[in-house]
N, C-alpha and C positions, 0 to 999 in steps of 0.2 A: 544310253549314250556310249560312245565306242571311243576307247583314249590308247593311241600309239603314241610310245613317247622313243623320241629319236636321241640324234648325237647333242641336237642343238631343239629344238621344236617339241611343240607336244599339239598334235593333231585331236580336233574334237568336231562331230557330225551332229546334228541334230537328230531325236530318237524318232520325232514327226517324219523325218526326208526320206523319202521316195526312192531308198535304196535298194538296192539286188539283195545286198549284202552289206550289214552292219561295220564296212570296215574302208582303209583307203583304196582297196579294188574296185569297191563298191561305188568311190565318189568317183573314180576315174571312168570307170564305168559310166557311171553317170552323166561325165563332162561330154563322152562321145556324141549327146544328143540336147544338148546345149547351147541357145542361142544368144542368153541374152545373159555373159558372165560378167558382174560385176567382182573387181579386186580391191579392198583397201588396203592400204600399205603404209607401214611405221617406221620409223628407225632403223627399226631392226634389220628392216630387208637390205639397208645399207652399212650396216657393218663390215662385212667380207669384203667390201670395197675399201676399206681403209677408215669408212668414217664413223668413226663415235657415237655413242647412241646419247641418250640425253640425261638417264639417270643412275646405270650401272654403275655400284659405286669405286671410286680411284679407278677409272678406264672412259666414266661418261662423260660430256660435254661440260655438264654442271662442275661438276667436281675439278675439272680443268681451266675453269675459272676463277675460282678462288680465289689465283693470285690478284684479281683486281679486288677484292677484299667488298663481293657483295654481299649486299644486309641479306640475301638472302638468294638462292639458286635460280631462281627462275626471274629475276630483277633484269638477266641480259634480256628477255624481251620486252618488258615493260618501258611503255612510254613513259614514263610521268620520271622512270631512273633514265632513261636514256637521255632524256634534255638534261640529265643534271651533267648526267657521264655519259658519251656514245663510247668511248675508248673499248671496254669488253664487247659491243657488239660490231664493234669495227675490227675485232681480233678474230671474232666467231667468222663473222664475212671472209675476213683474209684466210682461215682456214676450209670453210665451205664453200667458195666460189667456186661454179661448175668449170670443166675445164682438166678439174685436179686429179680427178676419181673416174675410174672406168664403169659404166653398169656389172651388175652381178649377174649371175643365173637367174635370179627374179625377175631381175627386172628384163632380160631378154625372153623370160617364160611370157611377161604378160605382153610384151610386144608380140610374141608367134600367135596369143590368144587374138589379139588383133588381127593378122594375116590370116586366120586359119578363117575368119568371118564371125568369130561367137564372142567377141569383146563388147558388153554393153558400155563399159568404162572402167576408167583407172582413179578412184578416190586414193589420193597420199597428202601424207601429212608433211611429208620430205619436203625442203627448200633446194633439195641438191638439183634437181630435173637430171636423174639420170634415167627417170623413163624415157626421155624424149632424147637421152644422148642411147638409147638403148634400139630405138628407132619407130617410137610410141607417135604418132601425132600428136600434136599440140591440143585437138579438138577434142581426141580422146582422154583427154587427163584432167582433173578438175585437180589445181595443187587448193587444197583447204587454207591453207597456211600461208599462200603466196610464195611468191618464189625468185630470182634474180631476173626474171627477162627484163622488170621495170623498174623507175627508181622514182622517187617523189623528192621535193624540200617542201619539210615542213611548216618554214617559216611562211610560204608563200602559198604552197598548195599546187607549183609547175612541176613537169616532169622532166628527171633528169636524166639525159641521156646512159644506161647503165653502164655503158666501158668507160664511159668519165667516171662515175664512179668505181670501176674498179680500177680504176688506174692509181685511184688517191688511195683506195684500200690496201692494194701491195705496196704503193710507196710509205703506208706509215703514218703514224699519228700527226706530223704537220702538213703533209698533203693534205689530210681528213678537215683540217682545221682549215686551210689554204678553200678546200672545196667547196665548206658551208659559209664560207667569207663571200665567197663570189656568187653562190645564187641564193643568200639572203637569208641562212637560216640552217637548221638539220637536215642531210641530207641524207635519206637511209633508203635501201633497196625495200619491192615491196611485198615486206614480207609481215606475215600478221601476229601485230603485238597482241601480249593480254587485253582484254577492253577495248580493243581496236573490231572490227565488224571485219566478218568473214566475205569474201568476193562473192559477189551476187549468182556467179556462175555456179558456187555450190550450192545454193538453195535454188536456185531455179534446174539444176543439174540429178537433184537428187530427189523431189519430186517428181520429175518425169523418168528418171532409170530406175530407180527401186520397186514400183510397182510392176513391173517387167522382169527383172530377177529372175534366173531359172538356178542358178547357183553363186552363192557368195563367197566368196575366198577373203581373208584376214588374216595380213601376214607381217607379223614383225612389230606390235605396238602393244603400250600399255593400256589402252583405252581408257587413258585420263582424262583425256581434253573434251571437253564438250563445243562446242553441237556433235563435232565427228564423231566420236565412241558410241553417241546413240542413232548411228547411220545403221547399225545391227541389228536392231527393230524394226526397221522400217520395210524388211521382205514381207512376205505374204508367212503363215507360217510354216505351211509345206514344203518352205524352199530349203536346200539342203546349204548348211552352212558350215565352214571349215575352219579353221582356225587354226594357223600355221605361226608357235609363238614358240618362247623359250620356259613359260609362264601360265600356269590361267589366269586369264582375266574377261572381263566382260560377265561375271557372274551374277545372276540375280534373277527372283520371279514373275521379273515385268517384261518379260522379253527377252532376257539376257539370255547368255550361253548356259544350257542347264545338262555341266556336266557328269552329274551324278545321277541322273534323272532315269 
């Protein structure tokens, strides 16, 4: 395995991949003859834009919630706390609403992989859509996690137009209140809770592009969340795989990233 570690990243290849050369010349090298690149993408890749990662501690998202005094950090996604409280994830909304934050270098990298013709797809776990604000297609992106284009109420199960909903979000907690008054219940953008099931687009998205794979790129996440984290498995094994993090992660000998190997 072959480990450069950067200012911010530590790059890791698989020792199987089909390289020139054990090294990142070697994967760029590689990219030149490249058709079918798939990119996953974390948090991470959106920090240099301004936004917060989710668990970095005193600078992440979690930790910047506190002030609503939850039982626990990851409670702002949770449904079963949101009906009791939406108030923190109507504060995370007013801060993440796309709009706010510009794409990065990343996210402009994997839109030229699009133009250039060798974009198999963009898996993110991001709620920002700053691939799409970056000039990604919609078609091309599979957001995991959901994301703002749409809104639901839950009380009812209709969809709510999303600039109503952001409109109650920047006006503030009695907007919010004022919003789920009127279409009957909790009104929340649709983005995916704990226990809540992932958009059909990613399983039916990831079955058919992973097996096609010529190189995989992973940039910028913890690989905590499941199903997504074990999207890394799913290449063939010959395929060369990257791994562009601040971190290792994804380790283990069921597939994982084997970077001692």
């Amino acid at each position: 395995a072959f480990w450069r570690r950067g200012r911010r990243s530590l790059v890791e290849t698989s020792k199987l991949a089909p390289l020139q050369t054990q090294d990142l010349e070697g994967v760029v090298s590689h990219l030149q003859n490249c058709k079918h690149v798939i990119v996953m993408v974390g948090a991470g890749a959106s920090v240099s834009a301004g936004i917060p990662d989710f668990r970095t501690p005193g600078t992440g998202l979690y930790d910047n919630l506190q002030k609503y005094d939850l039982p626990y950090p990851e409670a702002v996604f949770d449904l079963r706390f949101f009906k009791k409280n939406p108030r923190p994830f109507y504060a995370l909304c007013r801060e993440l609403w796309p709009g706010q934050h510009q794409p990065t270098v990343t996210h402009y990298f994997i839109a030229l992989l699009h133009q250039k013709g060798i974009l198999q797809r963009c898996f993110t776990q991001n709620i920002d859509s700053l691939e799409s604000l970056a000039g990604l297609p919609k078609e091309m992106i599979v957001a995991a996690h959901g994301n703002f284009d749409g809104a639901t109420c839950h009380g009812t199960g209709r969809a709510v137009p999303p600039e109503e909903v952001k409109q109650a979000v920047m006006d503030g907690d009695a907007a919010c209140t004022e919003l789920n008054a009127k279409h009957g219940g909790l009104v929340k953008p649709d983005i995916v809770f704990f226990r809540e099931n992932l958009p059909e687009k990613f399983f039916k998205l990831a079955v058919e592009d992973f097996p096609k794979c010529d190189l995989l790129l992973v940039i910028g996440t913890s690989l905590q969340v499941q199903p997504f984290a074990g999207l890394i498995r799913s290449v063939r094994p010959t395929v060369v795989r990257l791994l562009i993090n601040r971190e290792r992660v994804g380790e283990d000998d069921d597939g994982g990233f084997q970077f001692d190997g």
